[in-house]
FIKOLZA-1660 file (N, C-alpha, C; in steps of 0.1 Angstrom, whole numbers, plus 5000, padded with zeros to 4 digits):
% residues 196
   i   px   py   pz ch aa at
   1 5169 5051 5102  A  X  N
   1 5156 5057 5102  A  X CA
   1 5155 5068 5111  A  X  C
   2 5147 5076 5108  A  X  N
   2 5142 5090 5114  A  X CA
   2 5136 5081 5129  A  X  C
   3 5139 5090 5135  A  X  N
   3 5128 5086 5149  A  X CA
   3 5116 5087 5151  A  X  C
   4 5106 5095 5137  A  X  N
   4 5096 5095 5131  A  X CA
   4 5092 5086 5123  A  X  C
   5 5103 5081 5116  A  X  N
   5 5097 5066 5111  A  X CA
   5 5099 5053 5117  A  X  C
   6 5106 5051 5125  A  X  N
   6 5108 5043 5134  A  X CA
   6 5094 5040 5142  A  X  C
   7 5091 5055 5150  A  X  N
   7 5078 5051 5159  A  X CA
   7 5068 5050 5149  A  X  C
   8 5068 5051 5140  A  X  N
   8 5054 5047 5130  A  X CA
   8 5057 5029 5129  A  X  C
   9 5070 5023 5125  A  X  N
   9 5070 5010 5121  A  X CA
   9 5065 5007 5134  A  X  C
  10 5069 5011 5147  A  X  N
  10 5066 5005 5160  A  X CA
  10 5052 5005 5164  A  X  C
  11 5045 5019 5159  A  X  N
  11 5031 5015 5161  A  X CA
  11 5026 5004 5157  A  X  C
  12 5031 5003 5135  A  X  N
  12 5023 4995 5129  A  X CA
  12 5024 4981 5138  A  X  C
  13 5032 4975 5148  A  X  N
  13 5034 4963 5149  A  X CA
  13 5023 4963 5156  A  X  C
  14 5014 4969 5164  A  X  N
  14 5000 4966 5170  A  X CA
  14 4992 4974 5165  A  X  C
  15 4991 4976 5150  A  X  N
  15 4977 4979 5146  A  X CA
  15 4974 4973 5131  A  X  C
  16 4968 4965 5130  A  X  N
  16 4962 4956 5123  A  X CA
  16 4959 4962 5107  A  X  C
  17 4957 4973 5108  A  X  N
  17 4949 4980 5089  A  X CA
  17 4956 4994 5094  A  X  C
  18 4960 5001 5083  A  X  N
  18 4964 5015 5091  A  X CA
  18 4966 5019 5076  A  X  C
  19 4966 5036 5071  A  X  N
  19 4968 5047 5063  A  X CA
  19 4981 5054 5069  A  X  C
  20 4984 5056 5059  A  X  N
  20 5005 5058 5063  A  X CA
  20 5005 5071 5052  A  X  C
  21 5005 5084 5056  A  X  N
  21 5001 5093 5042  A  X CA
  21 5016 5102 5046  A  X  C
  22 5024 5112 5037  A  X  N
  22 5035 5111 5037  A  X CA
  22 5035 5121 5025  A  X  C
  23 5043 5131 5018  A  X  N
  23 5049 5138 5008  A  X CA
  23 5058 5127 5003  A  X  C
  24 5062 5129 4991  A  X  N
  24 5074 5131 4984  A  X CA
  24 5083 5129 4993  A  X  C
  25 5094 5116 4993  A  X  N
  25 5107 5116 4999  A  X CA
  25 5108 5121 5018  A  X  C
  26 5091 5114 5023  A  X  N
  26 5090 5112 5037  A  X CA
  26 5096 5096 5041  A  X  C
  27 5097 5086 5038  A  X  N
  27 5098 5073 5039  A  X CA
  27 5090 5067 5038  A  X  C
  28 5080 5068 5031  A  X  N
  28 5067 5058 5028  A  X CA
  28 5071 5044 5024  A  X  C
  29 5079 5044 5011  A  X  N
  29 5080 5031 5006  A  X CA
  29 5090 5028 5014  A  X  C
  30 5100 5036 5017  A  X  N
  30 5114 5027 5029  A  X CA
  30 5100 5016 5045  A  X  C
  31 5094 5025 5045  A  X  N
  31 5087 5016 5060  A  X CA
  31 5077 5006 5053  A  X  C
  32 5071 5008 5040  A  X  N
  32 5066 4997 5036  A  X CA
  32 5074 4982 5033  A  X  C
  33 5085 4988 5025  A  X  N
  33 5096 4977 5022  A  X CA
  33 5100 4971 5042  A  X  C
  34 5104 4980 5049  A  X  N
  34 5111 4972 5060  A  X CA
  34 5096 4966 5071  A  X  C
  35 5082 4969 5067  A  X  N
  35 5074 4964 5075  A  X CA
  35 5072 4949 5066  A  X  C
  36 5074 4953 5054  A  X  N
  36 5070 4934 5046  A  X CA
  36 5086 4925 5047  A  X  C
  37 5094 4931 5049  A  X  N
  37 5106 4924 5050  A  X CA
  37 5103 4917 5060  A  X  C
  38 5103 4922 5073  A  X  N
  38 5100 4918 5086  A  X CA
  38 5089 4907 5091  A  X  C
  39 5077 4906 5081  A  X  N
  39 5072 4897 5080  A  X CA
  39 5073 4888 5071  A  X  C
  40 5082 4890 5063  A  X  N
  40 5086 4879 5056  A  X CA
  40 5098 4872 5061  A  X  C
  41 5107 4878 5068  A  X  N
  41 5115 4870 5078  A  X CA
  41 5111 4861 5090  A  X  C
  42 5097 4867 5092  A  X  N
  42 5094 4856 5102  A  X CA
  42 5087 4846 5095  A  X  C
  43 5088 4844 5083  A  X  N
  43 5079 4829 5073  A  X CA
  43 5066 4837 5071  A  X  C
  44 5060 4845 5069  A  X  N
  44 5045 4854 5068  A  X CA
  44 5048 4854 5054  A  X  C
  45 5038 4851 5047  A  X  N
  45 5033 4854 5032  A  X CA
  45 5029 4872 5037  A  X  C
  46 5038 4880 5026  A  X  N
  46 5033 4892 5024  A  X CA
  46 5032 4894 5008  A  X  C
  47 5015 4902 5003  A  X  N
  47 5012 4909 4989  A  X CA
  47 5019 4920 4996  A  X  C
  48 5027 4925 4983  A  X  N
  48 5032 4941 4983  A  X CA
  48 5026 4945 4968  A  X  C
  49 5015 4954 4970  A  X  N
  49 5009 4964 4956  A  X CA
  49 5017 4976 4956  A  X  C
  50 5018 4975 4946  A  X  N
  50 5018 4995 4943  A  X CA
  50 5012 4992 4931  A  X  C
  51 5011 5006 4924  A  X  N
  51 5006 5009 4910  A  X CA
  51 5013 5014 4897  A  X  C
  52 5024 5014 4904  A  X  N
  52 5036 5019 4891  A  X CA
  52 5041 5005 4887  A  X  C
  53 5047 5004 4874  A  X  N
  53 5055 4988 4872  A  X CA
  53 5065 4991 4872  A  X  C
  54 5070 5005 4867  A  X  N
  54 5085 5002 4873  A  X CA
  54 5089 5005 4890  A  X  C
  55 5080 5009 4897  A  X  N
  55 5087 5007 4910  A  X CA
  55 5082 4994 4916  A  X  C
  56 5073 4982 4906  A  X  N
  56 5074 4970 4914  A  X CA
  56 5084 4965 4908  A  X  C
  57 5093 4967 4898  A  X  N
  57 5101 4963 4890  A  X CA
  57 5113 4962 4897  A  X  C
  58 5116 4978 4907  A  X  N
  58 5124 4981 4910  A  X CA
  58 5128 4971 4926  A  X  C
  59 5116 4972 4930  A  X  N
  59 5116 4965 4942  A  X CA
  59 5115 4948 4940  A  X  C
  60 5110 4942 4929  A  X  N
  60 5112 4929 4930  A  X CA
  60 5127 4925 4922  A  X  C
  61 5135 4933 4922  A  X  N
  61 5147 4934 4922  A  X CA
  61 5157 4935 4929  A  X  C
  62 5152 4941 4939  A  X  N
  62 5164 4947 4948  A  X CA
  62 5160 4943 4963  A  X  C
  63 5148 4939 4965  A  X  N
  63 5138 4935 4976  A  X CA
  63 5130 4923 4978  A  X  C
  64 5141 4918 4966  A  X  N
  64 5133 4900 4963  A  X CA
  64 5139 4891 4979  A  X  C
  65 5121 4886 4980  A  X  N
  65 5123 4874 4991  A  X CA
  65 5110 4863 4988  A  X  C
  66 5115 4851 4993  A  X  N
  66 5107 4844 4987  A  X CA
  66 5095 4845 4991  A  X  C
  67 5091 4849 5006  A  X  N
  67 5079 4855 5012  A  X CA
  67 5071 4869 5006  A  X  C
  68 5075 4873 4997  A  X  N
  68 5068 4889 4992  A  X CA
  68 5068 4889 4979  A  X  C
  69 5055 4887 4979  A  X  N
  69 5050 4888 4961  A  X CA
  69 5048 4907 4955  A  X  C
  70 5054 4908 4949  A  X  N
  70 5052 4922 4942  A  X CA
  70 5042 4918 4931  A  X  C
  71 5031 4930 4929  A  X  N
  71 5021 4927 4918  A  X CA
  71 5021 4946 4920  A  X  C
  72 5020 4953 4906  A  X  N
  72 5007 4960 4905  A  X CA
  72 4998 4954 4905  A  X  C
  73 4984 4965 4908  A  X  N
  73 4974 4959 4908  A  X CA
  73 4968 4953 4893  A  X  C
  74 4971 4959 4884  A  X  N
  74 4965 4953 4868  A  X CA
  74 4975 4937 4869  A  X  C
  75 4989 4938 4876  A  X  N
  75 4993 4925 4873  A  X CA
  75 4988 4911 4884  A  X  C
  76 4983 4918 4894  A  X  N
  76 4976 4912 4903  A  X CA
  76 4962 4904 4897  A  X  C
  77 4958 4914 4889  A  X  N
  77 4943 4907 4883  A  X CA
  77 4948 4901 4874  A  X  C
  78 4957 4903 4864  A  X  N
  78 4962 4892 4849  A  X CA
  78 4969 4879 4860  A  X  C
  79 4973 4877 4870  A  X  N
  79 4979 4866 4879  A  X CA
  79 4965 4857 4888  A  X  C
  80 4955 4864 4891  A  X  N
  80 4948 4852 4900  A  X CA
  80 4939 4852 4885  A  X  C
  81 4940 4859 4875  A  X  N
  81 4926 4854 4866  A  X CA
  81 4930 4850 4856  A  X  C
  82 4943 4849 4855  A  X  N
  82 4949 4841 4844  A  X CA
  82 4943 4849 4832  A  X  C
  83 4946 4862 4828  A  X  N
  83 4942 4864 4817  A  X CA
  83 4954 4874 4814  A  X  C
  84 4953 4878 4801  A  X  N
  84 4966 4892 4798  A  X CA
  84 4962 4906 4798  A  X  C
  85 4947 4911 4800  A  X  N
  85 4944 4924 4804  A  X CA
  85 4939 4917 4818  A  X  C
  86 4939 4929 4824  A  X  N
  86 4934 4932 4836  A  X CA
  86 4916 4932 4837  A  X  C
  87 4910 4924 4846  A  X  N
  87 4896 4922 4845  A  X CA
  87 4892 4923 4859  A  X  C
  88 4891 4937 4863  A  X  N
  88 4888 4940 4879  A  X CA
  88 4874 4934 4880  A  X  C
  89 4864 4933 4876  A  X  N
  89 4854 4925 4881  A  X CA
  89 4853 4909 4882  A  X  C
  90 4864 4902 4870  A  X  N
  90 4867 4889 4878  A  X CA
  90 4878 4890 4890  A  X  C
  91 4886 4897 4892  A  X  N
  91 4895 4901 4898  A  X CA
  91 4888 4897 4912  A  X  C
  92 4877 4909 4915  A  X  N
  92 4867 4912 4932  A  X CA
  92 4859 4897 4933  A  X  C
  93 4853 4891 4917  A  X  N
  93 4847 4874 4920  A  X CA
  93 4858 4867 4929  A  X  C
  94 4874 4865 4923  A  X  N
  94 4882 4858 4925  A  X CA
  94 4884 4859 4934  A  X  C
  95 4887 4874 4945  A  X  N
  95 4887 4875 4957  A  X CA
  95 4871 4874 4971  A  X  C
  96 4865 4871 4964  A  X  N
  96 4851 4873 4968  A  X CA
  96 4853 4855 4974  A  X  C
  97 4858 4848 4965  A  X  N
  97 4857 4832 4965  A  X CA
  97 4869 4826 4978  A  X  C
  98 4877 4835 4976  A  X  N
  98 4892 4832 4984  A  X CA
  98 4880 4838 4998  A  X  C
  99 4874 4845 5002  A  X  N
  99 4872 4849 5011  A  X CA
  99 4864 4840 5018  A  X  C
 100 4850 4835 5012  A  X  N
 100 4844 4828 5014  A  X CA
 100 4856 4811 5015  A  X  C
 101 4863 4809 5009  A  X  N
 101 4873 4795 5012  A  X CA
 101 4882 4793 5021  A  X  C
 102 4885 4808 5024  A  X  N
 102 4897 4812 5033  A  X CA
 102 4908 4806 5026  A  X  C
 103 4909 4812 5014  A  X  N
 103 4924 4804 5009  A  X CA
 103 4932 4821 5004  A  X  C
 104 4928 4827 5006  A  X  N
 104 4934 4838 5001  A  X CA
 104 4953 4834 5007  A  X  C
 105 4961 4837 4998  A  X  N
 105 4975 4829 5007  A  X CA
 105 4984 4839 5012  A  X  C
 106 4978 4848 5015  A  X  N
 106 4984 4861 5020  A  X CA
 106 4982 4863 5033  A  X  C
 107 4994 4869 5043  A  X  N
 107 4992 4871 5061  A  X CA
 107 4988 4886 5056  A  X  C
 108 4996 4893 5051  A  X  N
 108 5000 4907 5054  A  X CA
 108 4995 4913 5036  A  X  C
 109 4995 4927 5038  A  X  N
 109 4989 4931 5026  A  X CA
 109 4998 4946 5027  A  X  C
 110 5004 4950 5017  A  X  N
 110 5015 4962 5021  A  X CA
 110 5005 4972 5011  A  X  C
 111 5005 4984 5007  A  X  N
 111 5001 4988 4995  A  X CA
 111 5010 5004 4996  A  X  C
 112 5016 5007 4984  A  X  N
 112 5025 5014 4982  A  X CA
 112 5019 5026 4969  A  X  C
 113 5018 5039 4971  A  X  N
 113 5012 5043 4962  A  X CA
 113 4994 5043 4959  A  X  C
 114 4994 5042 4973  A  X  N
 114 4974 5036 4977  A  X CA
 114 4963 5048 4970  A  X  C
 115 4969 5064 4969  A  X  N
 115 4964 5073 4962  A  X CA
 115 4960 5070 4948  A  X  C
 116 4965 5061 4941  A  X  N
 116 4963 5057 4927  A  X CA
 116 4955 5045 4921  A  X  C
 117 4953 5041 4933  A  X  N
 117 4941 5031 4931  A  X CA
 117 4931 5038 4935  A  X  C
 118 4928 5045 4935  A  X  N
 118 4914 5053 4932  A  X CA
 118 4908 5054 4917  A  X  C
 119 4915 5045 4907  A  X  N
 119 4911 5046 4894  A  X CA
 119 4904 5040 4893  A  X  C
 120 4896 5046 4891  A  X  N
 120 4878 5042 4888  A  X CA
 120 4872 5031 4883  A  X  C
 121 4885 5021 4876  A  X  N
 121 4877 5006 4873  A  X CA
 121 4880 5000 4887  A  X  C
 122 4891 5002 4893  A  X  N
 122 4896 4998 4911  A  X CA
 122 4886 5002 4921  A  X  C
 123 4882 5015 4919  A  X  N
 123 4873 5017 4932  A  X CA
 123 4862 5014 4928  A  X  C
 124 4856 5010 4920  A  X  N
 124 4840 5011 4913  A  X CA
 124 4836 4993 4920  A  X  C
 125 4851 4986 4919  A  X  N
 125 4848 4976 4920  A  X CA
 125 4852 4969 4936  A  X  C
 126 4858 4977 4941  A  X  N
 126 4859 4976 4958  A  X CA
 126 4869 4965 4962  A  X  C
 127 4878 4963 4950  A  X  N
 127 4889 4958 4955  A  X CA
 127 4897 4955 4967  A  X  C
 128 4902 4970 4964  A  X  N
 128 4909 4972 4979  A  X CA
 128 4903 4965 4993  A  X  C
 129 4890 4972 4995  A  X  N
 129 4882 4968 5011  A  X CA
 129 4881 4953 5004  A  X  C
 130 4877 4947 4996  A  X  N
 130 4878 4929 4997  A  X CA
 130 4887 4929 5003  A  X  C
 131 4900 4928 4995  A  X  N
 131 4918 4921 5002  A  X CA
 131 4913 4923 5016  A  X  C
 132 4913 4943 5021  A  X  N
 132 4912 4939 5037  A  X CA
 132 4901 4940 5042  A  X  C
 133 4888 4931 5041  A  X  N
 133 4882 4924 5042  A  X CA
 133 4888 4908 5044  A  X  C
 134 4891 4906 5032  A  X  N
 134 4897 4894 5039  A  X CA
 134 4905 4896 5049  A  X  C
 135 4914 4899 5047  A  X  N
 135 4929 4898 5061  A  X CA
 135 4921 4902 5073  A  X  C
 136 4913 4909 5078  A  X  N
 136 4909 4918 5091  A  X CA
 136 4893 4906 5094  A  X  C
 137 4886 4895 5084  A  X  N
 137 4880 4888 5089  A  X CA
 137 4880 4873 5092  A  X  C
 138 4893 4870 5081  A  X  N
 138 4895 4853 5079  A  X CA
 138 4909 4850 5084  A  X  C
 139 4921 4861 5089  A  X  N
 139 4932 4861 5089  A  X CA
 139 4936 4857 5106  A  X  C
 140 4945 4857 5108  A  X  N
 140 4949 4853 5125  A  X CA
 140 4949 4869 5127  A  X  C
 141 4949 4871 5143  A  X  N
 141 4948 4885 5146  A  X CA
 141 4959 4894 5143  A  X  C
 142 4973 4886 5141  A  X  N
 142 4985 4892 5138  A  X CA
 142 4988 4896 5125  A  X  C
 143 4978 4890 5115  A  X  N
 143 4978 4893 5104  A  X CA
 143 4975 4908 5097  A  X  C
 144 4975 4920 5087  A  X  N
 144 4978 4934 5088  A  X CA
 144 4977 4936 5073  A  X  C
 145 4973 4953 5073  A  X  N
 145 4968 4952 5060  A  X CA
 145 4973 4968 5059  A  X  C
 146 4982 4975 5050  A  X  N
 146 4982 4989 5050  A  X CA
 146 4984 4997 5042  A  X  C
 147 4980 5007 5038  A  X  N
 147 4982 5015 5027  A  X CA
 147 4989 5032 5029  A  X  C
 148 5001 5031 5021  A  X  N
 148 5009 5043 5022  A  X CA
 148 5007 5050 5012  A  X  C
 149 5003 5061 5013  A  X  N
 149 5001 5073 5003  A  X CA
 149 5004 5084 5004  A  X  C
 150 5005 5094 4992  A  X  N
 150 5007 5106 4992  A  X CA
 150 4995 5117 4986  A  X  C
 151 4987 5126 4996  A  X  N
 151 4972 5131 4988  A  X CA
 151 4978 5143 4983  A  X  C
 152 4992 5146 4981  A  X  N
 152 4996 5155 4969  A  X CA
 152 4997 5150 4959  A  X  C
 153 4997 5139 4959  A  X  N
 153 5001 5132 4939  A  X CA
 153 4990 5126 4937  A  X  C
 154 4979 5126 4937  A  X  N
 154 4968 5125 4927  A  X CA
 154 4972 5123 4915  A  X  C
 155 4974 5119 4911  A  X  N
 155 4976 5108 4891  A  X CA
 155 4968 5105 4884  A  X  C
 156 4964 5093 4889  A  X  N
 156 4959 5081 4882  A  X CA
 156 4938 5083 4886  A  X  C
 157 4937 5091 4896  A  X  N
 157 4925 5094 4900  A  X CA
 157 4922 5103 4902  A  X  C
 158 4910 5109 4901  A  X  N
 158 4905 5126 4905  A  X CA
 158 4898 5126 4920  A  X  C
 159 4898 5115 4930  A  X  N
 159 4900 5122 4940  A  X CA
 159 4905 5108 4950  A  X  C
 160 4905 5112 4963  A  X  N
 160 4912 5106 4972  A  X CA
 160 4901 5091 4974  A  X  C
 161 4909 5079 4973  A  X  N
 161 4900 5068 4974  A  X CA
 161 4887 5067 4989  A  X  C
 162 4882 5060 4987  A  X  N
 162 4869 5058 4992  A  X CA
 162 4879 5053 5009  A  X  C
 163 4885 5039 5006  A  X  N
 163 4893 5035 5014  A  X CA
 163 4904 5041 5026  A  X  C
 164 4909 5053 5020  A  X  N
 164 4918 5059 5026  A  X CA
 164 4905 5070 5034  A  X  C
 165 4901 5075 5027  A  X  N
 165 4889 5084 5035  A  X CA
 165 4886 5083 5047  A  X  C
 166 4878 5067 5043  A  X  N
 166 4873 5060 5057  A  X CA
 166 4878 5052 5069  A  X  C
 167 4896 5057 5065  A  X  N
 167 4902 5047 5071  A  X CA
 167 4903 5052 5090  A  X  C
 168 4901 5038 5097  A  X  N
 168 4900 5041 5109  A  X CA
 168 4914 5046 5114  A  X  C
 169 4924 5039 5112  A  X  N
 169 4936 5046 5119  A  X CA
 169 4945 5054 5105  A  X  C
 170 4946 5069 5108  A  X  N
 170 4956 5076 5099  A  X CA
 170 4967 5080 5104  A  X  C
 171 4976 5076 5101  A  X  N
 171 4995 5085 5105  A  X CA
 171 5000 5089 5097  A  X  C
 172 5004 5100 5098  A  X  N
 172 5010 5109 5086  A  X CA
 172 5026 5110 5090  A  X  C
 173 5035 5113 5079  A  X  N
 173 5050 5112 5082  A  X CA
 173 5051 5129 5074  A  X  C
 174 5062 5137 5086  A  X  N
 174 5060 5151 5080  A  X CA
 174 5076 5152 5073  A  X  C
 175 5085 5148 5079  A  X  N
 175 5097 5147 5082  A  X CA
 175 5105 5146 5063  A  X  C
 176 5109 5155 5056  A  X  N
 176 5111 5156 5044  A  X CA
 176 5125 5147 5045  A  X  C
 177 5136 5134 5039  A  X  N
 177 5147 5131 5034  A  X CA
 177 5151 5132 5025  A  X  C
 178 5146 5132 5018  A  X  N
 178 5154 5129 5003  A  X CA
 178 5155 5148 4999  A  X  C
 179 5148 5159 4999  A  X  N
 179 5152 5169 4995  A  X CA
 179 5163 5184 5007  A  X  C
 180 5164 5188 5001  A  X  N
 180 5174 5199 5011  A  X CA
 180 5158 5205 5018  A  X  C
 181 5160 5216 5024  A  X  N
 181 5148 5223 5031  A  X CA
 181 5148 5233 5018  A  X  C
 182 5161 5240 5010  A  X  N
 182 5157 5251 5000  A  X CA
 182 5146 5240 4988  A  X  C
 183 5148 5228 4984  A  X  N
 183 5141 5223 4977  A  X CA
 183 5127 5218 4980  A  X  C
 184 5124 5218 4996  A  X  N
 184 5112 5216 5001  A  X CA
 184 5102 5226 5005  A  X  C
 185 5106 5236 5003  A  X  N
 185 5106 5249 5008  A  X CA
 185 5100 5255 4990  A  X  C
 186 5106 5253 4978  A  X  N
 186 5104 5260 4968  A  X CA
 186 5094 5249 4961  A  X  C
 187 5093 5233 4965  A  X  N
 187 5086 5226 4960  A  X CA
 187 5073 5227 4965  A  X  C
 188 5069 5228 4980  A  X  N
 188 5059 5230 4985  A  X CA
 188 5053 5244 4983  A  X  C
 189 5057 5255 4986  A  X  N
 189 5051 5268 4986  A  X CA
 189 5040 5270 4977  A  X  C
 190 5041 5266 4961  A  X  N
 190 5024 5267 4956  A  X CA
 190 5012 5258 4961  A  X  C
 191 5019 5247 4969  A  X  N
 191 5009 5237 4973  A  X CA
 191 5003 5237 4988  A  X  C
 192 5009 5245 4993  A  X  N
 192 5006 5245 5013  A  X CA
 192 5010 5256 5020  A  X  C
 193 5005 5257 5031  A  X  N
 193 5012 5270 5039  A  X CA
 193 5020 5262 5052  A  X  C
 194 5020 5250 5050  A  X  N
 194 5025 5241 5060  A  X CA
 194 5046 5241 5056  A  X  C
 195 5050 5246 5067  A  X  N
 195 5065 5245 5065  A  X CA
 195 5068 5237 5065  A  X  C
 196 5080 5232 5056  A  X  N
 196 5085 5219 5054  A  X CA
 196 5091 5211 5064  A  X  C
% end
């Protein structure tokens, strides 16, 4: 790891809920994957969301532990509501109930791709702030809730969720790996005046 993602995993270990925002090939999903690992080696039930199925696909493949449930979120809602479409308003009931029971069976809450749950049957129905709602009111103090995203890939929603907006702690990762600087450098230039 960069020494930039490193001191980000080290922060996350004493901050409870946190926004992790990042380009393209910063290490977003590498520190999400090694922050839910880490709690799932110490016996911690960790949800890990994203919104793509093949990259939960890819990770409950390659990053299978018995501690870390991979769900998209539409698979998340066909799994606690027992149905085959996705039904975000029983979805927020079903988490509304876990809250009030305290049975929600999750320590940790990872979310990967947090920019794309801004789609408008997700945010209309306030999903996200339930889960951390739960974790940040019913959870032990060590318990953690985070969302990594990128506010250049906008997709699945036309603007930046409600959640990430308002979120109290933001850390940004600048540090480009996966491309050369000539490909970060010709990839960014229509998008920023920020050098790569």
């Amino acid at each position: 790891m960069l020494e930039e993602q490193s001191g980000i995993l080290n922060f996350l270990s004493e901050q409870k809920t946190a926004v992790i925002n990042g380009a393209a090939g910063t290490g977003k999903t590498m520190i999400a994957i090694e922050k839910a690992k880490r709690h799932a080696l110490a016996g911690e039930k960790v949800l890990f969301l994203c919104y793509n199925v093949q990259l939960k696909n890819y990770l409950s493949e390659n990053y299978a532990h018995e501690n870390v449930d991979y769900f998209t979120i539409s698979g998340l809602a066909c799994k606690l509501c027992d149905t085959a479409i996705p039904n975000y308003e029983k979805l927020k009931s079903k988490l509304e109930d876990m809250y009030v029971f305290e049975s929600f069976p999750y320590m940790h809450v990872v979310i990967d791709e947090g920019q794309d749950f801004g789609l408008e049957a997700v945010e209309e129905t306030g999903i996200i702030e339930t889960i951390k709602t739960i974790i940040t009111d019913t959870k032990p103090e060590n318990a953690s809730f985070y969302i990594f995203y990128d506010k250049l890939q906008l997709v699945q929603a036309h603007k930046m969720p409600q959640y990430i907006s308002e979120a109290d702690c933001k850390l940004t990762l600048y540090r480009n790996c996966r491309n050369t600087e000539n490909i970060a450098t010709t990839s960014l230039a229509p998008l920023t005046e920020r050098k790569p």
